[in-house]
PyMOL Python script that loads the backbone (N, CA, C, O; Angstrom):
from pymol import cmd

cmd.read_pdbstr("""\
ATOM      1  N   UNK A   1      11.535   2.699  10.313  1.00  0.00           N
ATOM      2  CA  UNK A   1      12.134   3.271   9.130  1.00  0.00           C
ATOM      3  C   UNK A   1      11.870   4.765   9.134  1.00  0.00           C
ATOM      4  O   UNK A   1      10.837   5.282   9.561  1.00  0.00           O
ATOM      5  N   UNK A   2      12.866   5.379   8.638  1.00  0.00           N
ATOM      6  CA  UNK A   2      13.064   6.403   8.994  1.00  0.00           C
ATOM      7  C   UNK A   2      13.416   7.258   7.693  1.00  0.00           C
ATOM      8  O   UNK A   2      14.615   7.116   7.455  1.00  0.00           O
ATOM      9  N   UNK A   3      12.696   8.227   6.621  1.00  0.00           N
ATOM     10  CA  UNK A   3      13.833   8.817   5.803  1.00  0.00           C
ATOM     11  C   UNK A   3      13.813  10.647   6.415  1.00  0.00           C
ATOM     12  O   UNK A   3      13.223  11.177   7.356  1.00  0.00           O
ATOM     13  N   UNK A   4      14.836  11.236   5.265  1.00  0.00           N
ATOM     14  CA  UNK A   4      15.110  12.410   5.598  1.00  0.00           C
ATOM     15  C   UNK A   4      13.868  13.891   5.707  1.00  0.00           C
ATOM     16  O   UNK A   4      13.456  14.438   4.684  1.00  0.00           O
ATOM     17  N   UNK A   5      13.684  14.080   6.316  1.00  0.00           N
ATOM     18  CA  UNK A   5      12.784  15.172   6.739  1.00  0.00           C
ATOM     19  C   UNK A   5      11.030  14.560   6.851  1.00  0.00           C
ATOM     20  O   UNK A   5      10.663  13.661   7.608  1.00  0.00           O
ATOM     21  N   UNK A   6      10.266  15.226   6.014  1.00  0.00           N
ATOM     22  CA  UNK A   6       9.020  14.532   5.875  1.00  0.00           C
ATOM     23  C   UNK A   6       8.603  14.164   4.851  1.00  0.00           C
ATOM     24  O   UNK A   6       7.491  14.409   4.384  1.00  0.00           O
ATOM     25  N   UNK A   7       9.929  13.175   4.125  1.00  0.00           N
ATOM     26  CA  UNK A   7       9.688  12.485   3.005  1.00  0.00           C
ATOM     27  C   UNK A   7       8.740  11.292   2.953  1.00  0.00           C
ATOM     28  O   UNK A   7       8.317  10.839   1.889  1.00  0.00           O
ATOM     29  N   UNK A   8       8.476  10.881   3.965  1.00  0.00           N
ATOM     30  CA  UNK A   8       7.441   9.685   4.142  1.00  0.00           C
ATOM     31  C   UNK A   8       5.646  10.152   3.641  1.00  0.00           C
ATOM     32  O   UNK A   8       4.736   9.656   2.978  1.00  0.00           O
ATOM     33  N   UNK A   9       5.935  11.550   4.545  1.00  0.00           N
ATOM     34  CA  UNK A   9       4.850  12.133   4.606  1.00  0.00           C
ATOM     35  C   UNK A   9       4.439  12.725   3.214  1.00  0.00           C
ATOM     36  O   UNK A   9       3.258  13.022   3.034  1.00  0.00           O
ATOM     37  N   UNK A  10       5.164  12.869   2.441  1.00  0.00           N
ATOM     38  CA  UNK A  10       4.379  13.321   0.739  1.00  0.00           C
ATOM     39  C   UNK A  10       4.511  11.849  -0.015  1.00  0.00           C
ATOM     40  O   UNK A  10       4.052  11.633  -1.137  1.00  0.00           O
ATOM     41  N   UNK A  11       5.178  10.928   0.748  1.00  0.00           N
ATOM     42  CA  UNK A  11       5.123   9.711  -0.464  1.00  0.00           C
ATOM     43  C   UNK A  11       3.981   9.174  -0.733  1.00  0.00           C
ATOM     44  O   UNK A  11       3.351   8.897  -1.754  1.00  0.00           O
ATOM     45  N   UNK A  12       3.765   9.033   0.921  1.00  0.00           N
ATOM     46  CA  UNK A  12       2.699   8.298   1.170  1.00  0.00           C
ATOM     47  C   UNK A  12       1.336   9.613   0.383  1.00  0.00           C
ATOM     48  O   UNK A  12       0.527   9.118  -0.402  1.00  0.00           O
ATOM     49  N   UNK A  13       1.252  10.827   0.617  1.00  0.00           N
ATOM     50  CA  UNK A  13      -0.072  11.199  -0.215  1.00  0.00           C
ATOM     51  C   UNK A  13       0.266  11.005  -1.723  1.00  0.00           C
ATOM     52  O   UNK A  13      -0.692  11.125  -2.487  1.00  0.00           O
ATOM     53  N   UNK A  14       1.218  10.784  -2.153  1.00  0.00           N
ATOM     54  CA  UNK A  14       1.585  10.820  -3.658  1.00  0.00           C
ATOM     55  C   UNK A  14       1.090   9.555  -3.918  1.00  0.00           C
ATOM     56  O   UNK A  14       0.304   9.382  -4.850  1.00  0.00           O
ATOM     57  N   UNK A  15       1.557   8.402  -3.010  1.00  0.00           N
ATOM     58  CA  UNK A  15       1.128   7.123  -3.857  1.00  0.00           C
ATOM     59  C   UNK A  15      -0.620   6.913  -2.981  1.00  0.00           C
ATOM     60  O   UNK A  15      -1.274   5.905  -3.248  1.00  0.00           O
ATOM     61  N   UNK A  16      -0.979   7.593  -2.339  1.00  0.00           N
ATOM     62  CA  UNK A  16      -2.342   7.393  -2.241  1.00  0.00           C
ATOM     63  C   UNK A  16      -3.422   8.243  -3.587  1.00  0.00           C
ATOM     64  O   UNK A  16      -4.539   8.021  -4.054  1.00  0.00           O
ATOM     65  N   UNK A  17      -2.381   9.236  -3.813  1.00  0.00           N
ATOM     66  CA  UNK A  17      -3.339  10.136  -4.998  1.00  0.00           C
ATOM     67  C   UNK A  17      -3.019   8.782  -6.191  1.00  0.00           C
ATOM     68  O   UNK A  17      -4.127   8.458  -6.620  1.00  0.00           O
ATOM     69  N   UNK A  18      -2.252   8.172  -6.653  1.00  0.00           N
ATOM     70  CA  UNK A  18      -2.176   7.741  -7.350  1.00  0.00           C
ATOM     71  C   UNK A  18      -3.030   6.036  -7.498  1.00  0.00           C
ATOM     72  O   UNK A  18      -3.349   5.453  -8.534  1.00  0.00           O
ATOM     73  N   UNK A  19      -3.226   5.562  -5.963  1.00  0.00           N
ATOM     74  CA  UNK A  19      -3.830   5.081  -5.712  1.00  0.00           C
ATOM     75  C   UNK A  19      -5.469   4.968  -6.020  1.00  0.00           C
ATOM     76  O   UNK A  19      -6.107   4.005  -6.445  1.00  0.00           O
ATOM     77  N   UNK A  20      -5.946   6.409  -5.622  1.00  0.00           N
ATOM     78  CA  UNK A  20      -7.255   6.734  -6.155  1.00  0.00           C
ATOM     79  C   UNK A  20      -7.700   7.051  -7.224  1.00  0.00           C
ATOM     80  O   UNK A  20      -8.847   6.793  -7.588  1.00  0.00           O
ATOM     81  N   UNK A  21      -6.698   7.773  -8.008  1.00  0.00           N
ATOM     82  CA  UNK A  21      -7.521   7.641  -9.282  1.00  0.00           C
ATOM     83  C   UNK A  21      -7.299   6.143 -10.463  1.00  0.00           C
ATOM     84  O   UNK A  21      -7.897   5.931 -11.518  1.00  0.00           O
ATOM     85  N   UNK A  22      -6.327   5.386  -9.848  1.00  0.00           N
ATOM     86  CA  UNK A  22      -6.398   3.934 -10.183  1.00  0.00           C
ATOM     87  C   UNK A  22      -7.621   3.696  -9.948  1.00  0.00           C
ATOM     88  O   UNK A  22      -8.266   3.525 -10.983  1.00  0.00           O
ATOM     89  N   UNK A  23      -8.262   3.608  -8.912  1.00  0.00           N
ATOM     90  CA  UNK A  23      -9.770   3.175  -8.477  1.00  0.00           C
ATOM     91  C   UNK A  23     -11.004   3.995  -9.251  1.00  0.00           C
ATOM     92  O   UNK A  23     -12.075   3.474  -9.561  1.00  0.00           O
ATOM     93  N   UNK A  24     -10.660   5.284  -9.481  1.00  0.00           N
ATOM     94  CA  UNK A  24     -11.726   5.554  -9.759  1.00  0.00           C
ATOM     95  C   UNK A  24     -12.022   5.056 -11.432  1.00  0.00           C
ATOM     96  O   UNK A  24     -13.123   4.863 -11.948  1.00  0.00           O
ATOM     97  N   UNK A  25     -10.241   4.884 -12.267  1.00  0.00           N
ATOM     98  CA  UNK A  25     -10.376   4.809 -13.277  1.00  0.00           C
ATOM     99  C   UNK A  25     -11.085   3.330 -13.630  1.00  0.00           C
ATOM    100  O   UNK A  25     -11.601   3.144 -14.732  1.00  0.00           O
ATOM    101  N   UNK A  26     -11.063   2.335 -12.631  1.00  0.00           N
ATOM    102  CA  UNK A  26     -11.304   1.090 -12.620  1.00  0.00           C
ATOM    103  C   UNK A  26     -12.670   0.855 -12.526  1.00  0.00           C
ATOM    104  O   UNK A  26     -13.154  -0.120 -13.100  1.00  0.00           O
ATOM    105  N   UNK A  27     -13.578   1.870 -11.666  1.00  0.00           N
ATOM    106  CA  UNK A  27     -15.038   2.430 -11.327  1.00  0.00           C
ATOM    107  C   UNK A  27     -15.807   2.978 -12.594  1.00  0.00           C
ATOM    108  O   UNK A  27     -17.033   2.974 -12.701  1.00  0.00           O
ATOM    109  N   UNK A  28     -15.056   3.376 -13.394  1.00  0.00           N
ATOM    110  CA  UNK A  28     -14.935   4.003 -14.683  1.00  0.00           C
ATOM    111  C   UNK A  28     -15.721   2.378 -15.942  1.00  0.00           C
ATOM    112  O   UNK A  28     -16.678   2.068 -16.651  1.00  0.00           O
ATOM    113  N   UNK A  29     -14.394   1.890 -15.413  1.00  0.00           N
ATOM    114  CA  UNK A  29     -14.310   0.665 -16.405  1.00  0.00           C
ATOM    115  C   UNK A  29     -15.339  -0.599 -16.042  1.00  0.00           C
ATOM    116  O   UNK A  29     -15.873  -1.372 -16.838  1.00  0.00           O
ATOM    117  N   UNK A  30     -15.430  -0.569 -14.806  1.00  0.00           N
ATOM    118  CA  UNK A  30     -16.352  -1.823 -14.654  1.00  0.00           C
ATOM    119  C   UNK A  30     -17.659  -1.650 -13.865  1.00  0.00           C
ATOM    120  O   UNK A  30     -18.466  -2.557 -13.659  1.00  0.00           O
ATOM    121  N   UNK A  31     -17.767  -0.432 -13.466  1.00  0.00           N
ATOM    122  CA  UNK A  31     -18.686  -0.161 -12.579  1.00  0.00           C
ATOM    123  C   UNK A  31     -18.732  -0.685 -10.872  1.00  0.00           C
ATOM    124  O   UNK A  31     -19.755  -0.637 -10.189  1.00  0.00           O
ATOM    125  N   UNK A  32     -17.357  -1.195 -10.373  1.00  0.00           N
ATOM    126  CA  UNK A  32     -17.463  -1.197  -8.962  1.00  0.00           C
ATOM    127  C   UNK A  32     -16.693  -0.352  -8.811  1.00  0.00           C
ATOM    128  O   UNK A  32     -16.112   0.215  -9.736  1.00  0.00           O
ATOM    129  N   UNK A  33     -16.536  -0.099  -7.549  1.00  0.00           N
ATOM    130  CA  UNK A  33     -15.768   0.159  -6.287  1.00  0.00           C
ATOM    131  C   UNK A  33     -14.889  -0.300  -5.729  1.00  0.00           C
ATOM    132  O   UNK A  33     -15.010  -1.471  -5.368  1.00  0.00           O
ATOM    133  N   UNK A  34     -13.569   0.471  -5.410  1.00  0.00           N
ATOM    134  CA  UNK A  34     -12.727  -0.209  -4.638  1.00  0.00           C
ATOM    135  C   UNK A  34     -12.390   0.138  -3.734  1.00  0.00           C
ATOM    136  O   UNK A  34     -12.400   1.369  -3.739  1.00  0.00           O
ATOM    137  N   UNK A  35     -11.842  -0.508  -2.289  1.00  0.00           N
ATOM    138  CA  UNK A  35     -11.281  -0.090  -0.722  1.00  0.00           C
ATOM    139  C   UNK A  35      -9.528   0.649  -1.339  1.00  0.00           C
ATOM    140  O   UNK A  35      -8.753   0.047  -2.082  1.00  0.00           O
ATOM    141  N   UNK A  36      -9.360   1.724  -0.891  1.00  0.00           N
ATOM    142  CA  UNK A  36      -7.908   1.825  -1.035  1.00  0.00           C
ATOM    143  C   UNK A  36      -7.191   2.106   0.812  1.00  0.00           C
ATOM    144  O   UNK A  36      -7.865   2.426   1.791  1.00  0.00           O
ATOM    145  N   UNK A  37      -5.721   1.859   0.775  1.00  0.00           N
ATOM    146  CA  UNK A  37      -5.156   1.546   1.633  1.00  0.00           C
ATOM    147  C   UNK A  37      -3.649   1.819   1.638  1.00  0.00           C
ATOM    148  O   UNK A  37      -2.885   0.980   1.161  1.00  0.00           O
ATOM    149  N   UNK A  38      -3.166   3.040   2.196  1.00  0.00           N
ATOM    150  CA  UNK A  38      -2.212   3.295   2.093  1.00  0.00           C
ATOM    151  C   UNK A  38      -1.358   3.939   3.100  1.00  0.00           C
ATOM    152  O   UNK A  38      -1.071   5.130   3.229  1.00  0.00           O
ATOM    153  N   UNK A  39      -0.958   2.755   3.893  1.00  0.00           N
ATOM    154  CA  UNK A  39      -0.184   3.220   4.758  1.00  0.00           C
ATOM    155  C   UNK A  39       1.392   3.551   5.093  1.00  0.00           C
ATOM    156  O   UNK A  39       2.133   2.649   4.702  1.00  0.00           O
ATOM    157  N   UNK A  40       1.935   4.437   5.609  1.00  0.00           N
ATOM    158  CA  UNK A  40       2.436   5.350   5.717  1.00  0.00           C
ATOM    159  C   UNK A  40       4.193   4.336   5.246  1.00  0.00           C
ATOM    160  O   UNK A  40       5.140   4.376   4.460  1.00  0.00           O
ATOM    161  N   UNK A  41       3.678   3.599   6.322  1.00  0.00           N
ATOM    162  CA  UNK A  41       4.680   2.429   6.617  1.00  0.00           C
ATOM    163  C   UNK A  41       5.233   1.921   5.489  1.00  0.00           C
ATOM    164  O   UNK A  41       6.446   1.852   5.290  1.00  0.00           O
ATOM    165  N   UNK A  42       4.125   1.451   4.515  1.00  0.00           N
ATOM    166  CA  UNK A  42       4.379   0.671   3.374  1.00  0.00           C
ATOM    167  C   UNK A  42       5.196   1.445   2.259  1.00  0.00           C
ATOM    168  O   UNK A  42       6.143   1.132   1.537  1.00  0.00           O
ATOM    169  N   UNK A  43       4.361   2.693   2.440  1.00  0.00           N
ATOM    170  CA  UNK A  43       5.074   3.794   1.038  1.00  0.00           C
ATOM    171  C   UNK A  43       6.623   3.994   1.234  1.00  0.00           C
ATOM    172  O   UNK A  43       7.473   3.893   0.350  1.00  0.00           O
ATOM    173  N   UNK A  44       6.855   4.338   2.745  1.00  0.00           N
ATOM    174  CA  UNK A  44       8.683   4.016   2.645  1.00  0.00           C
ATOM    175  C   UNK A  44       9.349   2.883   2.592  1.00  0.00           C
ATOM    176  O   UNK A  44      10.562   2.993   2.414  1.00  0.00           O
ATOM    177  N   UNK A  45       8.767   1.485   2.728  1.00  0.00           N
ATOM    178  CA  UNK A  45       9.216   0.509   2.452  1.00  0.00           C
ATOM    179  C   UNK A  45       9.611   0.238   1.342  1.00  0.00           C
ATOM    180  O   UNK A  45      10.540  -0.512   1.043  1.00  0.00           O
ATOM    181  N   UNK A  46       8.982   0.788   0.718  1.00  0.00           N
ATOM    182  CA  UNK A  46       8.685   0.237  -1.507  1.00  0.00           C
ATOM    183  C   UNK A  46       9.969   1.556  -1.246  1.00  0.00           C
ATOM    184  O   UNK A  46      10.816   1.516  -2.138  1.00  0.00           O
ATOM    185  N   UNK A  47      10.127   2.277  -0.562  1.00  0.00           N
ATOM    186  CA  UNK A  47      11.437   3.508  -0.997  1.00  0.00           C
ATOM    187  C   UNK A  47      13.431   2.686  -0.615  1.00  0.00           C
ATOM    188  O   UNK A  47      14.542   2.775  -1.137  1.00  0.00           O
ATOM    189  N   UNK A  48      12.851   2.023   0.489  1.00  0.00           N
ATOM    190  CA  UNK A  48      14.465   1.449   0.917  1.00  0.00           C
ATOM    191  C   UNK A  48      14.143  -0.421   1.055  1.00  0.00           C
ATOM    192  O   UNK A  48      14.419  -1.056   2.073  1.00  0.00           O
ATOM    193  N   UNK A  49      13.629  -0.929   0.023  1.00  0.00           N
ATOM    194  CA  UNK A  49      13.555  -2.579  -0.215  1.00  0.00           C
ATOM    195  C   UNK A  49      15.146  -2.621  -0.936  1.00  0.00           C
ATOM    196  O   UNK A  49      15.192  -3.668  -1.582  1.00  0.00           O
ATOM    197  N   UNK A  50      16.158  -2.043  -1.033  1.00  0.00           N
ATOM    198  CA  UNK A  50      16.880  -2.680  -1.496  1.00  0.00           C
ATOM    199  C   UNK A  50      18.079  -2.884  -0.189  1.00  0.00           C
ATOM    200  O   UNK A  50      18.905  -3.792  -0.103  1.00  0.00           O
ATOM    201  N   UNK A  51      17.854  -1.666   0.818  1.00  0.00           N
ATOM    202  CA  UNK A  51      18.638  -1.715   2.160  1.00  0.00           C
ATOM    203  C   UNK A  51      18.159  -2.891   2.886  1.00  0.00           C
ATOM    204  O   UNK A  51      18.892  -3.685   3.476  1.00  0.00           O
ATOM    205  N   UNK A  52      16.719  -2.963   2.798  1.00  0.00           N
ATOM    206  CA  UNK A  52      16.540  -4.052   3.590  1.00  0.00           C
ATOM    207  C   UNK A  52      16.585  -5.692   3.027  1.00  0.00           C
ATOM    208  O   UNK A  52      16.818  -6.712   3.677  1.00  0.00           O
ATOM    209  N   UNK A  53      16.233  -5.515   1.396  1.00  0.00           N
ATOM    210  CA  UNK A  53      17.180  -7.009   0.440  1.00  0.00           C
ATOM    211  C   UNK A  53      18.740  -7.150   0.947  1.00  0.00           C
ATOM    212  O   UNK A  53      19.359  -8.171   1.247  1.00  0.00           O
ATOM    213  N   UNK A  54      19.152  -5.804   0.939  1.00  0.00           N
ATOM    214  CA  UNK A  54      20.575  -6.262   1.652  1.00  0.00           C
ATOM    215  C   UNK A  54      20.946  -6.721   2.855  1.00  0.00           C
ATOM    216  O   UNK A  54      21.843  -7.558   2.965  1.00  0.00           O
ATOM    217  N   UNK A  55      20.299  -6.224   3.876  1.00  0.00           N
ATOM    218  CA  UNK A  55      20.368  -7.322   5.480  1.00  0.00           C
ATOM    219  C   UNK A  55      20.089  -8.289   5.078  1.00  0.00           C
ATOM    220  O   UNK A  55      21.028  -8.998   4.718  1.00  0.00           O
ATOM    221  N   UNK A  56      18.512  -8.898   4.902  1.00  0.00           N
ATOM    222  CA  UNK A  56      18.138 -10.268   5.141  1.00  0.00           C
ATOM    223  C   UNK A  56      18.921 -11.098   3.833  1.00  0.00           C
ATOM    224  O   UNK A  56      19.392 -12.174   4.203  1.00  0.00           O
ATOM    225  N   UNK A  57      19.047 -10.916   2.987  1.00  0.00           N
ATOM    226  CA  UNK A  57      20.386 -11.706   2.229  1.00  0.00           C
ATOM    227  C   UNK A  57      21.812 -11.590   2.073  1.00  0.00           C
ATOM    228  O   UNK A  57      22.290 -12.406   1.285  1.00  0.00           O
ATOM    229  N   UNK A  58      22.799 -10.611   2.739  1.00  0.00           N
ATOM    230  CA  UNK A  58      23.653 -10.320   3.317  1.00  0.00           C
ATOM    231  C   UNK A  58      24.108 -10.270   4.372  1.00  0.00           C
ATOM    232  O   UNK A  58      25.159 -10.740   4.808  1.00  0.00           O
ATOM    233  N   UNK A  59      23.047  -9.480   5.009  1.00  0.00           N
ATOM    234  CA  UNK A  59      23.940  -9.209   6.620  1.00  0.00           C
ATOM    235  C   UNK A  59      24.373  -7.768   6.543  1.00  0.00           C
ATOM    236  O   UNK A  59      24.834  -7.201   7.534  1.00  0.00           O
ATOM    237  N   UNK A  60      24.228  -7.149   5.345  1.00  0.00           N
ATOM    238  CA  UNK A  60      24.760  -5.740   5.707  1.00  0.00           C
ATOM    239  C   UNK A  60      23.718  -4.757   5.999  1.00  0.00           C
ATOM    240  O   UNK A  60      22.617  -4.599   5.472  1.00  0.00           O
ATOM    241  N   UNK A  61      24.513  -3.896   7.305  1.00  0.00           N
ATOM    242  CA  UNK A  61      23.809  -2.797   7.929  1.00  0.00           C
ATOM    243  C   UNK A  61      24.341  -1.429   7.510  1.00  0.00           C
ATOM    244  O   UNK A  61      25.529  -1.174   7.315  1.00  0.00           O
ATOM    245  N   UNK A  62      23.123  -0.419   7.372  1.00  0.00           N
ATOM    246  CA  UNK A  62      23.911   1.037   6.208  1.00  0.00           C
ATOM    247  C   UNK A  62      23.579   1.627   7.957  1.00  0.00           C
ATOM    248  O   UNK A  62      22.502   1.370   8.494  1.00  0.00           O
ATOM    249  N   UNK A  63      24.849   2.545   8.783  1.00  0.00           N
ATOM    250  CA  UNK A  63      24.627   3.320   9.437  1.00  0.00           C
ATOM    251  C   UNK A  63      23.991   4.798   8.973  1.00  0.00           C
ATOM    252  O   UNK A  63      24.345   5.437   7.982  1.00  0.00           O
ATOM    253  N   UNK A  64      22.779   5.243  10.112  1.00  0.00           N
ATOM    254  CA  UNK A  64      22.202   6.266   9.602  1.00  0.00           C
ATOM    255  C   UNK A  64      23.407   7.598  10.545  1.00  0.00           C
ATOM    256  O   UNK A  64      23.994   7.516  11.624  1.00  0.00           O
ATOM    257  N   UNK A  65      23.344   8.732   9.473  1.00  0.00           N
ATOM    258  CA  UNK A  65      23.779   9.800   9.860  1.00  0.00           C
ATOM    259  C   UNK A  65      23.391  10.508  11.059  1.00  0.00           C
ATOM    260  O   UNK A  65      22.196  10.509  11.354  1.00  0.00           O
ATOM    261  N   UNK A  66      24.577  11.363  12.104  1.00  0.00           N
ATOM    262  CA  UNK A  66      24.395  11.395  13.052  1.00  0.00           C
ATOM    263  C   UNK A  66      23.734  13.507  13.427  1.00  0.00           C
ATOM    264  O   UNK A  66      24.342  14.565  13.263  1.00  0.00           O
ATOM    265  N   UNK A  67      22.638  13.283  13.826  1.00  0.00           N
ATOM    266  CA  UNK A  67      22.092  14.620  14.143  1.00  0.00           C
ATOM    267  C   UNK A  67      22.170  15.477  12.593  1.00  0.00           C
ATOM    268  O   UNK A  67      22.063  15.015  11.457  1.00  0.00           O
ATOM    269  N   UNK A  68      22.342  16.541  12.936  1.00  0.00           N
ATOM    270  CA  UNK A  68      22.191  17.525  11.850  1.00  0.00           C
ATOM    271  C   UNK A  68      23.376  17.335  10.897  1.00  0.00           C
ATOM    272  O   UNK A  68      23.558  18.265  10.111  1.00  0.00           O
ATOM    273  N   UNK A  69      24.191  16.320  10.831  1.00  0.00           N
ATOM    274  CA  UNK A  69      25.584  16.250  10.025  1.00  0.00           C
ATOM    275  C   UNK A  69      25.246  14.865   8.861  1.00  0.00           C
ATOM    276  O   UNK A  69      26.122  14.126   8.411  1.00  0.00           O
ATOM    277  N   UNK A  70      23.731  14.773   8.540  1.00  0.00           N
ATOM    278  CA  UNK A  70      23.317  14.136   7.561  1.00  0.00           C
ATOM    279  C   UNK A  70      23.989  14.440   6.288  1.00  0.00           C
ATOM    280  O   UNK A  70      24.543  13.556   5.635  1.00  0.00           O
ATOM    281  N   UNK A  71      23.945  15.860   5.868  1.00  0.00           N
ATOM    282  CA  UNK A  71      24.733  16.360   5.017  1.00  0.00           C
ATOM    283  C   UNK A  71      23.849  15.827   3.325  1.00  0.00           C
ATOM    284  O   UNK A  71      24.398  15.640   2.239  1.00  0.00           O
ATOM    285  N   UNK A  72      22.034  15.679   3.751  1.00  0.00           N
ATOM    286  CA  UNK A  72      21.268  15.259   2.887  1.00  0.00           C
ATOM    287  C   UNK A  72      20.775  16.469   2.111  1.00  0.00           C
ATOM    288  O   UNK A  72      20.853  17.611   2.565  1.00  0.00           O
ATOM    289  N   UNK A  73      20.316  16.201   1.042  1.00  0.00           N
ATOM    290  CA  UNK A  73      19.256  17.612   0.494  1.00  0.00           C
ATOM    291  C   UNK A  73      18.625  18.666   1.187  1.00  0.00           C
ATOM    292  O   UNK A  73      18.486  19.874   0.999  1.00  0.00           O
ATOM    293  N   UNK A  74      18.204  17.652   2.248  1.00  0.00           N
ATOM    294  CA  UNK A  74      17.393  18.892   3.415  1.00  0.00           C
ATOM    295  C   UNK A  74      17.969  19.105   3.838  1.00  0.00           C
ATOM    296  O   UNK A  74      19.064  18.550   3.930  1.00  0.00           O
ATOM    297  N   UNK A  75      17.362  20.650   4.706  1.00  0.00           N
ATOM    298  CA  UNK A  75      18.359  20.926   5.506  1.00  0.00           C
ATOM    299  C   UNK A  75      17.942  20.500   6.983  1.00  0.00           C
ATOM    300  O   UNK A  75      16.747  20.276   7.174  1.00  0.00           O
ATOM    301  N   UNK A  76      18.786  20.376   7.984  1.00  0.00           N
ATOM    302  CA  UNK A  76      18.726  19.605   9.191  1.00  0.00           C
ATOM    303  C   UNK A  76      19.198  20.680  10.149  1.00  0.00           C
ATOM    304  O   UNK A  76      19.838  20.303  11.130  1.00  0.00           O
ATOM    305  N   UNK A  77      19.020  21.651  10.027  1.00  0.00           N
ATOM    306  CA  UNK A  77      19.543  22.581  11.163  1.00  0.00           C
ATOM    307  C   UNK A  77      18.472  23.433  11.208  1.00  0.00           C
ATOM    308  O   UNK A  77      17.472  23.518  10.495  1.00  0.00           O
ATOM    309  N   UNK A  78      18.827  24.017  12.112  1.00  0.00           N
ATOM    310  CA  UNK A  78      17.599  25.366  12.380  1.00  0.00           C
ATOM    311  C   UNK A  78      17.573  25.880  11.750  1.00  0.00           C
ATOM    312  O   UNK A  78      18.511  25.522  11.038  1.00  0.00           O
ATOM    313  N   UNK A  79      16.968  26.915  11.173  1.00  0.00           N
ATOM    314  CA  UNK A  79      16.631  28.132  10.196  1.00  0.00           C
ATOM    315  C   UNK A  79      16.605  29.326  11.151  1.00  0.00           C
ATOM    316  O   UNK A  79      15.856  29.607  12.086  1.00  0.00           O
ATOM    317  N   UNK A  80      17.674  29.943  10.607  1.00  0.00           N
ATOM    318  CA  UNK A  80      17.454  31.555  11.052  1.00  0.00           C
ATOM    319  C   UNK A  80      16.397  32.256  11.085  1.00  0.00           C
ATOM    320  O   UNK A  80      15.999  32.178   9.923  1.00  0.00           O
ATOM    321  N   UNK A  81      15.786  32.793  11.559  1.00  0.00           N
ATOM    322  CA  UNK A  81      14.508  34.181  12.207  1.00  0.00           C
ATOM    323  C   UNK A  81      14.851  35.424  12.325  1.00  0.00           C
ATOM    324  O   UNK A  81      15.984  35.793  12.634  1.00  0.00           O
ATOM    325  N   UNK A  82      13.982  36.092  12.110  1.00  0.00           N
ATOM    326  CA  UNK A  82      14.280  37.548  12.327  1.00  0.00           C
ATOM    327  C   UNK A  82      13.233  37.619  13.434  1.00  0.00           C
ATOM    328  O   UNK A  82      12.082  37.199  13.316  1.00  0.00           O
ATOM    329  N   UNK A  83      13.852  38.311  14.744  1.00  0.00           N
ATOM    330  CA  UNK A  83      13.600  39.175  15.823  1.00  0.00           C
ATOM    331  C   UNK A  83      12.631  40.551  15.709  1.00  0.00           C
ATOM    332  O   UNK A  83      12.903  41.705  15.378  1.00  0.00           O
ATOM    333  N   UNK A  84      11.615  40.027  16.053  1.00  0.00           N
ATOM    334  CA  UNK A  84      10.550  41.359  15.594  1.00  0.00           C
ATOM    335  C   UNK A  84      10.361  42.550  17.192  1.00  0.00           C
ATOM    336  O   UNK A  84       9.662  43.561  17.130  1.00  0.00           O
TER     337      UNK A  84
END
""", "prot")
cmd.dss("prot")
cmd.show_as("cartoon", "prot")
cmd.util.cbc("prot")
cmd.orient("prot")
């Protein structure tokens, strides 16, 4: 699984920050400790469960966009530089 740019990569610290202070608030409340676990994999899964509800109970496949002609929020092309 695959999303656009390095959207995986802030989900996953977003739902790990959110993750931890669940724990700590819980550390708070009862006096243990908890293991947290948040992998990378999982955080984009919980993002496209409805593409993949649609294969395994459909059959339908969403083609992904080809090279830089995503035509997504990000941008997918090079960025211009200035020549020093």
């Amino acid at each position: 699984m695959k999303l656009a740019g390095h959207s995986g990569d802030f989900l996953s610290g977003v739902l790990a920050a959110i993750n931890t202070m669940s724990a700590v608030f819980a550390a708070q409340q009862t006096g243990v400790g908890q293991h947290i676990d948040c992998p990378e994999q999982e955080a984009v899964a919980s993002i496209v469960c409805h593409e993949i509800g649609d294969y395994f109970d459909a059959g339908i496949t969403y083609q992904r966009d080809a090279g830089n002609t995503a035509g997504k929020n990000l941008p997918n092309t090079p960025a211009p530089t200035a020549l020093l």
